[in-house]
N, C-alpha and C positions, 0 to 999 in steps of 0.2 A: 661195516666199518663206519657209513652213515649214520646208522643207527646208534652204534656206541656212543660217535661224539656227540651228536643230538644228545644222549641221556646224561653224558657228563657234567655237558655245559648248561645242561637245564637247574644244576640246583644254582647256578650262578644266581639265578634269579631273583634267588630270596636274601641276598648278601646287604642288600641295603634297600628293604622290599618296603617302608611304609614313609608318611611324612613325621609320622609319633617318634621313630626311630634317629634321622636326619635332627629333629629339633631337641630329641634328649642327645645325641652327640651334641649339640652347638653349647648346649648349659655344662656340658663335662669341658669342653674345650676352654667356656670362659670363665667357670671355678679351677682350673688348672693353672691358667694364667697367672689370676687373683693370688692362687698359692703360689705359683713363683715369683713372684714379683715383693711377695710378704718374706716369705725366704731369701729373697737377695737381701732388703732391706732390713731383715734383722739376726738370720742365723751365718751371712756367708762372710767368711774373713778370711782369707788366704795366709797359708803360714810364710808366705813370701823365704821359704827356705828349698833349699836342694833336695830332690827325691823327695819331698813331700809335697810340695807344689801338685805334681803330678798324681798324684794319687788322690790328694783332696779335691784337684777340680775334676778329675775322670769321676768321684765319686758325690759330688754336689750335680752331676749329670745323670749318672747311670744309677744312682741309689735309690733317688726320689720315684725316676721313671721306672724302675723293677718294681717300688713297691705298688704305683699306681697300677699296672700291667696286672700284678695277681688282685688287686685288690676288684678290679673289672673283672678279672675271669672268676671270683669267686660270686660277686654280684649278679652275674650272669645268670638267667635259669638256665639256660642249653646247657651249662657248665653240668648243673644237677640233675638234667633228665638223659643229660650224654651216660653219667655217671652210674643212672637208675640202670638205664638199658642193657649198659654192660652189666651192670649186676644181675640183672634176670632173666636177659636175652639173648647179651653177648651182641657183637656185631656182624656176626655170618649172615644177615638178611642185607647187610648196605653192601657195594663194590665199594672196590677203592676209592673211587670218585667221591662217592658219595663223605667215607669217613673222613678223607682230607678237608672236604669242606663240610664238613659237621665240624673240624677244629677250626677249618680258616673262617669260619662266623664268628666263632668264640673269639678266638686270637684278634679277628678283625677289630672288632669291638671293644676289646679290653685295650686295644693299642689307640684307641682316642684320646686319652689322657697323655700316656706317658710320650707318645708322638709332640702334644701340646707343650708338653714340661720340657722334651728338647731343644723344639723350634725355638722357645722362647729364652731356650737360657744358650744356644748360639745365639741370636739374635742379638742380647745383650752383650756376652763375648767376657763376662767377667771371667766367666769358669773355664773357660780355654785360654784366657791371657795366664789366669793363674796357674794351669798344668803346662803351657809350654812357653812360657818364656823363657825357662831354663835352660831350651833347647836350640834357640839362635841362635846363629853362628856367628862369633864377634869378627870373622870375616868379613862379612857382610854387610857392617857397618861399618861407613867412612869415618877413620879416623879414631876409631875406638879402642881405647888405651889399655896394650897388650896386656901389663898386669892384671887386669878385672876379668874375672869369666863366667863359671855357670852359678859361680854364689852369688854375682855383683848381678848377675841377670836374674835369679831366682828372687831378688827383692823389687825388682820393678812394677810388681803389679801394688806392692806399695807405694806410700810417698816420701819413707826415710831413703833416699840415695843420696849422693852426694850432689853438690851444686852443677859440678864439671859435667855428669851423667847423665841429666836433668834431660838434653835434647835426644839422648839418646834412647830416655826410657817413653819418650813422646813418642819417636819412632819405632818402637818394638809395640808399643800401645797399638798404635794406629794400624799396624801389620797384622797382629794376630786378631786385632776387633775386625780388619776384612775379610781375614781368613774364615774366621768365626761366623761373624754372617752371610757369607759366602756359600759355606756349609748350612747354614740355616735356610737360605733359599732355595737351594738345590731338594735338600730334604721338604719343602712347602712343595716344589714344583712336580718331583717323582709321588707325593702321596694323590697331589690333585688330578693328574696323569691315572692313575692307578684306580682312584673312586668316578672318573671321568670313563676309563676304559669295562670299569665294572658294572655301571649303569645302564653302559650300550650294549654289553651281554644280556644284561637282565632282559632290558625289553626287544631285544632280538631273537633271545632264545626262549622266551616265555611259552609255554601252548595255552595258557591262559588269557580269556579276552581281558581287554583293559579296564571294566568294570568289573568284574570279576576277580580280577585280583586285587582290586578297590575293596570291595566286597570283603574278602577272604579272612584281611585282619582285623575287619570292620568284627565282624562275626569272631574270632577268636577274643578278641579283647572282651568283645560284651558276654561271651559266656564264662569266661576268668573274674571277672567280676558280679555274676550273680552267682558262680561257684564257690568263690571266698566269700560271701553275702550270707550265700545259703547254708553252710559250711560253718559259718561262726552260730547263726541261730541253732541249727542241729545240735551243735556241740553242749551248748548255753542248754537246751532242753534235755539232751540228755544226762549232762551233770546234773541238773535239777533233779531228775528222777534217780539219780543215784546217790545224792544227797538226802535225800526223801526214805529212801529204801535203806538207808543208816539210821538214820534221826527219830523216822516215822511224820519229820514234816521239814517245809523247807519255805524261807523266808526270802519269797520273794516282791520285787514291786510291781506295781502298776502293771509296769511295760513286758514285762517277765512273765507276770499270768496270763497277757492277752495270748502273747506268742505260744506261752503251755498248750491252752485253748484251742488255738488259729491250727494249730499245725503238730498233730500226733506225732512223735515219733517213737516208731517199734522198736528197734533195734542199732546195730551198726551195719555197716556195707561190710564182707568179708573179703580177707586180703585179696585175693582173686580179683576182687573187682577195683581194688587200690591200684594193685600191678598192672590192670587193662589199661587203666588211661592213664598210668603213670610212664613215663620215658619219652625217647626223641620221636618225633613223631614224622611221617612221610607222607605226605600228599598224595591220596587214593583215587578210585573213580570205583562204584561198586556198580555195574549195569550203565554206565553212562553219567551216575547219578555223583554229585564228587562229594566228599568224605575231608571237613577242612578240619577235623581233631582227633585225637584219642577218646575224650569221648561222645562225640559225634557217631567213630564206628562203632565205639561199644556201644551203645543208643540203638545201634541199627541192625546190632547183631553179625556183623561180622569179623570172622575170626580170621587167626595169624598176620603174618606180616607181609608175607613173601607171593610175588605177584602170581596172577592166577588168571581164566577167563572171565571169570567174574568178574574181580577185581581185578583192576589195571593197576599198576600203580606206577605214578609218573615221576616218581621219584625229587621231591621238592622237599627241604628242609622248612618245618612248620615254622612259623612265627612266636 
């Protein structure tokens, strides 16, 4: 039972595993802002009417924020190598543990935005005065004149009311802007609770020394990038030679023949080897020795997925 939970809680680890990660969250959170704050200022105007209040401010909250949520999960690579794996592996090599948080990375991530676009639009409190004002109860206000009710209240987040109204729409203002930010701090205080309590998993539950997991995305990033380096020059030389092998010649410049020159290329890689180091990938050990990619283990020749004594595998969502 030690053991299980050990394995569970170890992919904790990689949920918010680099500082690359933490500082591209902070430029999403304060381009989300910028877009709300541009969106108050020029698209939101309340229809200050009955049953539409409601719907327009629940949807100047929940609209913006769904579209930002897929928009991250699509931006996402995990989103496309979760996507690859089931397509050619299926997920019978992860436990549960593992594929919940194969989604709770994605999900994580993709909810920096739209978490952003809510805080700030309770915060503000425009789009909550405008979906529930209609909802006060003129009970509840001293002195407020029986005839008037959920239409004379559904114009308040306006400024046509009547003169007599005037104090009273001050005080419905002022109720639901605290209700509104009330909820916008609560919602600040449970996310920073939540990335506070998730940080103290990672590096509790890690079996990885602290350099080493320094290390690990130090190493994935720099081979992602001489991958898509080496990968566009390949491409470039092999178009050339199959533009050549149509034409019988191919007009290239300078920079174009050196690379011909510099660096033959035979052929293409065969899907097989697309598929090896294409999908999600799980943090190895082969002989003691650790394994921080897809293709790192193809590099080193080891096959399947599924632990062995060989290979260990420690079950870590890669980077």
């Amino acid at each position: 039972m030690a053991a299980l939970i050990a394995e569970n809680f170890r992919f904790l680890s990689l949920f918010f595993k680099s500082k690359d990660v933490m500082i591209f969250n902070g430029l999403v959170a304060l381009g989300t802002v910028g877009s709300e704050e541009l969106f108050s200022v020029v698209a939101f105007h309340c229809p200050c009417s009955p049953a539409r209040n409601y719907i327009y401010g629940l949807a100047a909250i929940g609209v913006p924020a769904l579209a930002l949520f897929l928009i991250g999960v699509i931006w996402n690579n995990h989103t496309w190598n979760l996507v690859a794996e089931c397509h050619k592996r299926g997920v019978k090599n992860f436990s549960a543990a593992a594929t919940f948080l194969l989604f709770g990375s994605i999900m994580g991530r993709a909810a920096v935005a739209p978490v952003t676009w809510s805080v700030i639009s309770l915060l503000r409190g425009e789009a909550y005065i405008c979906a529930l004002s209609e909802f006060v109860k003129p009970s509840s206000l001293d002195k407020f004149p029986a005839e008037s009710g959920a239409e004379v209240l559904a114009r308040f987040p306006c400024k046509d009311v009547p003169a007599n109204l005037t104090k009273f729409r001050e005080e419905v203002t002022r109720r639901l802007r605290y209700e509104s930010q009330l909820f916008g701090w609560l919602l600040i205080g449970i996310v920073a609770v939540l990335v506070f309590l998730t940080k103290c998993l990672k590096h509790c539950c890690s079996p990885l020394s602290y350099r080493q997991e320094a290390y690990w995305p130090q190493s994935r990033s720099s081979e992602d990038q001489l991958f898509r380096r080496t990968a566009e020059v390949h491409s470039r030389i092999l178009a050339a030679k199959n533009v050549k092998q149509f034409f019988g010649f191919v007009a290239l410049n300078k920079e174009e023949k050196e690379l011909v020159q510099e660096f033959p290329v035979e052929g293409v890689q065969p899907s097989p080897q697309w598929n090896a180091i294409t999908g999600v990938y799980i943090y190895r050990e082969n002989k003691g020795f650790p394994l921080y990619s897809r293709l790192h283990k193809w590099a080193k020749g080891v096959e399947g997925n599924g632990p062995s004594p060989e290979a260990h595998e420690m079950l870590f969502l890669a980077s």
